[in-house]
C-alpha positions, -999 to 999 in steps of 0.1 A, spaced: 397 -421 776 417 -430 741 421 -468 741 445 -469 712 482 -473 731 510 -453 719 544 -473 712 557 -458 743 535 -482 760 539 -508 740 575 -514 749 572 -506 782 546 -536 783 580 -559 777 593 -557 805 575 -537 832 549 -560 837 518 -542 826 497 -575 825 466 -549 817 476 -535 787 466 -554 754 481 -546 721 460 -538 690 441 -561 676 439 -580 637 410 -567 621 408 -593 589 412 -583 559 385 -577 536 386 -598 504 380 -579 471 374 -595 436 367 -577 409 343 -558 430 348 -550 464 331 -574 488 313 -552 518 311 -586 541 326 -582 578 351 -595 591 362 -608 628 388 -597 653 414 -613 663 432 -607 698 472 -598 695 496 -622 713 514 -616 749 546 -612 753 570 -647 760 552 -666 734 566 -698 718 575 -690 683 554 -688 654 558 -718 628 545 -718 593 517 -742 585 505 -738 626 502 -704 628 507 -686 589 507 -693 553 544 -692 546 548 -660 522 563 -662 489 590 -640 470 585 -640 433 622 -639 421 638 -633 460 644 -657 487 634 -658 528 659 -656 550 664 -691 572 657 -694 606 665 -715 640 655 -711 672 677 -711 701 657 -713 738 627 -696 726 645 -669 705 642 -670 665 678 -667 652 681 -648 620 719 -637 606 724 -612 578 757 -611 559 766 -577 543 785 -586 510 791 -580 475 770 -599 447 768 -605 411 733 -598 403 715 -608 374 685 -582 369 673 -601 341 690 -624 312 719 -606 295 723 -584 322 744 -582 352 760 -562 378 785 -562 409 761 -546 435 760 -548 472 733 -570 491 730 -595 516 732 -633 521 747 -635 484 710 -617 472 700 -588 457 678 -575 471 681 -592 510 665 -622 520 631 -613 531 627 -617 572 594 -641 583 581 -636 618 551 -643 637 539 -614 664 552 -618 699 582 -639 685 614 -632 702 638 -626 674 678 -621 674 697 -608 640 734 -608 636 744 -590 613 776 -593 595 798 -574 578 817 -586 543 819 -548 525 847 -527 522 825 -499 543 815 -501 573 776 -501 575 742 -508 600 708 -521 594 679 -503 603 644 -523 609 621 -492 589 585 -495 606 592 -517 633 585 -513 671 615 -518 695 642 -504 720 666 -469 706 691 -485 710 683 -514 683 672 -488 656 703 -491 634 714 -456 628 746 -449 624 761 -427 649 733 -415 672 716 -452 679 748 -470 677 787 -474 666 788 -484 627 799 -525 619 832 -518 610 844 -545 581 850 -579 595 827 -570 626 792 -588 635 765 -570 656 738 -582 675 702 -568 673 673 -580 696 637 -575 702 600 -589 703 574 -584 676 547 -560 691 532 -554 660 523 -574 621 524 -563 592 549 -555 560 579 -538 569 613 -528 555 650 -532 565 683 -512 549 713 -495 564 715 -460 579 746 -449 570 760 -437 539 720 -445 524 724 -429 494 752 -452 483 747 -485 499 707 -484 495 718 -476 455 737 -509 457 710 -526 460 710 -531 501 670 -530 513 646 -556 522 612 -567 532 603 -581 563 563 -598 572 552 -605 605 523 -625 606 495 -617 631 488 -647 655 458 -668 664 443 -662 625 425 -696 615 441 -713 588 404 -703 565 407 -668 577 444 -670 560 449 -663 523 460 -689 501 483 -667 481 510 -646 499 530 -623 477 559 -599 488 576 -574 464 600 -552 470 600 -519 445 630 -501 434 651 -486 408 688 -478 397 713 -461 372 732 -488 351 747 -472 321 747 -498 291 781 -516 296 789 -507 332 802 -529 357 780 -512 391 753 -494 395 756 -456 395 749 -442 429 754 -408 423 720 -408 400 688 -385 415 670 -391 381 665 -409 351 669 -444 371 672 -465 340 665 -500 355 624 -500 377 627 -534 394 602 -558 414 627 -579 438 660 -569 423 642 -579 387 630 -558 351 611 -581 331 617 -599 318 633 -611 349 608 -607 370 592 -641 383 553 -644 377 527 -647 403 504 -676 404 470 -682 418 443 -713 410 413 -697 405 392 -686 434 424 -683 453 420 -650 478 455 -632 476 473 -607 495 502 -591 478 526 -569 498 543 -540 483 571 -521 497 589 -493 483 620 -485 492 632 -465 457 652 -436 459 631 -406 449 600 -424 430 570 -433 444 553 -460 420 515 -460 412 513 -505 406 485 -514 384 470 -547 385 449 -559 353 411 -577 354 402 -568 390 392 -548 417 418 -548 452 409 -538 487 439 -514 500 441 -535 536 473 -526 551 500 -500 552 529 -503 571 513 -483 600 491 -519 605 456 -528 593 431 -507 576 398 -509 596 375 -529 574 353 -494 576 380 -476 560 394 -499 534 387 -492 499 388 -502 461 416 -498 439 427 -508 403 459 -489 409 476 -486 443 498 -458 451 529 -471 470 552 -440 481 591 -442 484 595 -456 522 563 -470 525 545 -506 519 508 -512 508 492 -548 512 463 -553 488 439 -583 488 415 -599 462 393 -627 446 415 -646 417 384 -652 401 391 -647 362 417 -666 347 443 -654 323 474 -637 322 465 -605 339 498 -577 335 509 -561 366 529 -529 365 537 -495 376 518 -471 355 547 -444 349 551 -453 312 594 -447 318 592 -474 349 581 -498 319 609 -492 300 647 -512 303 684 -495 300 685 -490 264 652 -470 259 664 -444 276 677 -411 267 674 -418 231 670 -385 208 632 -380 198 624 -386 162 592 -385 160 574 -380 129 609 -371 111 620 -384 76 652 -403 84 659 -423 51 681 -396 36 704 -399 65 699 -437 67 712 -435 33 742 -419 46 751 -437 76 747 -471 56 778 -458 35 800 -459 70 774 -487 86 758 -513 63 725 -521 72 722 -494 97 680 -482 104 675 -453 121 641 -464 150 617 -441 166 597 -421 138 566 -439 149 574 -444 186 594 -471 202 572 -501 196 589 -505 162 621 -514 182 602 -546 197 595 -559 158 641 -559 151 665 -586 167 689 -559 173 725 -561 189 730 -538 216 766 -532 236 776 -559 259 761 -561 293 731 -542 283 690 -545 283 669 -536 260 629 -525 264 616 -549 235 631 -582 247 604 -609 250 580 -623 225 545 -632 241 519 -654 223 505 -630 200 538 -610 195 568 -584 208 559 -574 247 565 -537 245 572 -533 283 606 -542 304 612 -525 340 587 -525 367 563 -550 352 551 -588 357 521 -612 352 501 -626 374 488 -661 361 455 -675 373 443 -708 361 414 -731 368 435 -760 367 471 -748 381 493 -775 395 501 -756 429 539 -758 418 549 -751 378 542 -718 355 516 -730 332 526 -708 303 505 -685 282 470 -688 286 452 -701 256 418 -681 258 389 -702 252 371 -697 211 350 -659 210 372 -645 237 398 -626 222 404 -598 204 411 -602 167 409 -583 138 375 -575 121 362 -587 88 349 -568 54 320 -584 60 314 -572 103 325 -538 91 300 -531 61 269 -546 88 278 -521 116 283 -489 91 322 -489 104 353 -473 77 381 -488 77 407 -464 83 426 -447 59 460 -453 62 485 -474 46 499 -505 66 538 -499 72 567 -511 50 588 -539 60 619 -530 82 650 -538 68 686 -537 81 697 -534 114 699 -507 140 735 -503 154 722 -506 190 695 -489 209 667 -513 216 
């Protein structure tokens, strides 16, 4: 006889009284360093219904939101009491750039919903847009009727309207909320969030000490523009981690021997997005399906997260340093103005520099060695616009924008403050070699001139 119940029986476990059936239980993750760990880990049995509900510190590790917010709380006789507002917002995707989207709460993207399993949760959700609009709760376990499609699970919220939506948390996990009608437009907006429900009855050292959520998803902003195109189905020119490129993205940050989970969810339009994470080795522990099996977890660098999905990957922080994290499509790492930019390549431009500098002094043609030139000019592109090349690092120009952040992990972080650029310790960095190491290990050095200064100005593309 299968054991595993189907969600059929889940809900009917609400209110049928079916004392006998149990719900799934929490296999713990495994922790991964920069190898995978093969130690065991314990099961933990899922709550009954009509618990009291879950409070951070008792019964989870409060997640964090690297550039995003949580969405507050109160409880009302037993019942966690959550309300969304559907609005327009200025958004800032990073310094210098800006946009009127559409999000919730005054945030783009939404305020990220916290639950524990077998809380009792109410959302109203409001309605501030000139559309009408729903919410649907993507993954999670409840009645039809609270699904939140438009038009075959319920009327749309009309402008000015609220709605109620109400059920119990059968289920943890990372999960995903946006609307259902109209998707292609208001999810383009910027409308879509993240919701994590913790499992219950985890000891606090079971728990990880670093909880990251981030949201994954991209947009069409043409330099200048006022709102984000959505009419696009390609060539999304902004790849953002919780509404933010880099270099607005905020950093993640871990003392050393810290075990982390980071939560991925995905929620993009027609990308899926392969995220990379430098210096270590991650167990894959979750979907949003629930908890990988410790048997069937395994070892990533790189962890595939597809367009409607979320991944939740642990590890060991036990290197310190500034360790990049990123999608691995080279255009994801790329901002507004490095896109669609004619390809010049290997081509002699300074005949037609020449030319242009008659009608624009000090105009440079970029892009005959590739784009990383663009990172070494202070350039002035067209107002409300982002450029790749936009941050300097300790060593030099950062050649990546978009879908890209750091994670920080230091020996003697504060707990609170970004500690800055790591300062690697004497014999550990990467420098260039000497005359004198070259001619003891046989090596040439190579045979090609160093470039000439730039000079000038390019009339905008960064």
């Amino acid at each position: 006889m299968e054991t595993r119940l189907s969600r059929r029986q889940w809900l009917a476990g609400a209110g049928l009284g079916a004392a006998a059936l149990t719900l799934p239980t929490h296999a713990e993750a495994a922790p991964a360093g920069r190898w995978p760990s093969s130690s065991s880990g314990a099961d933990h049995p899922a709550p009954a219904t009509g618990m009291e509900p879950g409070l951070p510190g008792r019964d989870y590790r409060p997640v964090e939101v690297p550039g995003g917010v949580k969405l507050p709380w109160k409880i009302v006789d037993g019942v966690k009491v959550f309300h969304l507002i559907a609005e327009e917002v200025e958004h800032e995707f990073a310094p210098g750039l800006k946009a009127l989207c559409w999000g919730y709460n005054g945030h783009v993207h939404g305020p990220l919903i916290e639950a524990v399993e077998g809380d009792r949760v109410r959302v109203y959700v409001s309605n501030r847009l000139p559309a009408p609009t729903t919410v649907h709760w993507h993954g999670v376990f409840l009645d039809n009727g609270m699904d939140g499609v438009g038009g075959i699970t319920q009327a749309l919220i009309q402008p000015g309207e609220t709605f109620r939506y109400e059920w119990t948390f059968r289920q943890h996990g990372t999960l995903l909320y946006h609307p259902h009608h109209d998707e292609m437009t208001q999810m383009a907006m910027g409308m879509m969030g993240m919701i994590v429900v913790h499992p219950r009855g985890v000891p606090e050292a079971e728990r990880p000490a670093r909880d990251f959520a981030i949201l994954l998803s991209e947009w069409k902003l043409e330099p200048g523009a006022r709102r984000p195109d959505p009419m696009a189905m390609n060539d999304f020119n902004l790849l953002t981690m919780n509404g933010k490129c880099y270099p607005g993205t905020g950093p993640l940050l871990a003392r050393l021997g810290d075990r982390v989970r980071i939560r991925f969810g995905n929620l993009s339009a027609m990308d899926h997005h392969p995220i990379h994470l430098h210096g270590f080795v991650f167990n894959v522990v979750a979907t949003d399906g629930g908890d990988i099996p410790r048997a069937g977890q395994w070892p990533e660098t790189t962890v595939l997260v597809p367009t409607g999905s979320t991944r939740d990957v642990e590890f060991v922080a036990d290197a310190e340093g500034d360790w990049p994290m990123h999608c691995h499509m080279t255009h994801h790492l790329m901002n507004q103005m490095g896109h669609g930019l004619p390809n010049v390549m290997g081509v002699d431009l300074s005949d037609l520099d020449a030319r242009i500098r008659a009608l624009v002094p000090g105009y440079m043609s970029m892009g005959a060695t590739g784009m990383g030139e663009m990172a070494e000019m202070p350039m002035t592109g067209p107002a409300n616009s982002l450029s790749t090349h936009f941050e300097h690092g300790l060593y030099g120009p950062i050649t990546m924008g978009g879908m890209f952040t750091l994670l920080k992990v230091r020996r003697d972080w504060d707990g609170r403050n970004d500690p800055g650029w790591y300062r690697h310790p004497p014999d550990t960095l990467a420098r260039p070699a000497t005359a004198t190491e070259l001619a003891r290990d046989g090596i040439a050095a190579p045979d090609v001139a160093p470039p000439a200064p730039a000079g000038g100005h390019h009339h905008g593309h960064g």
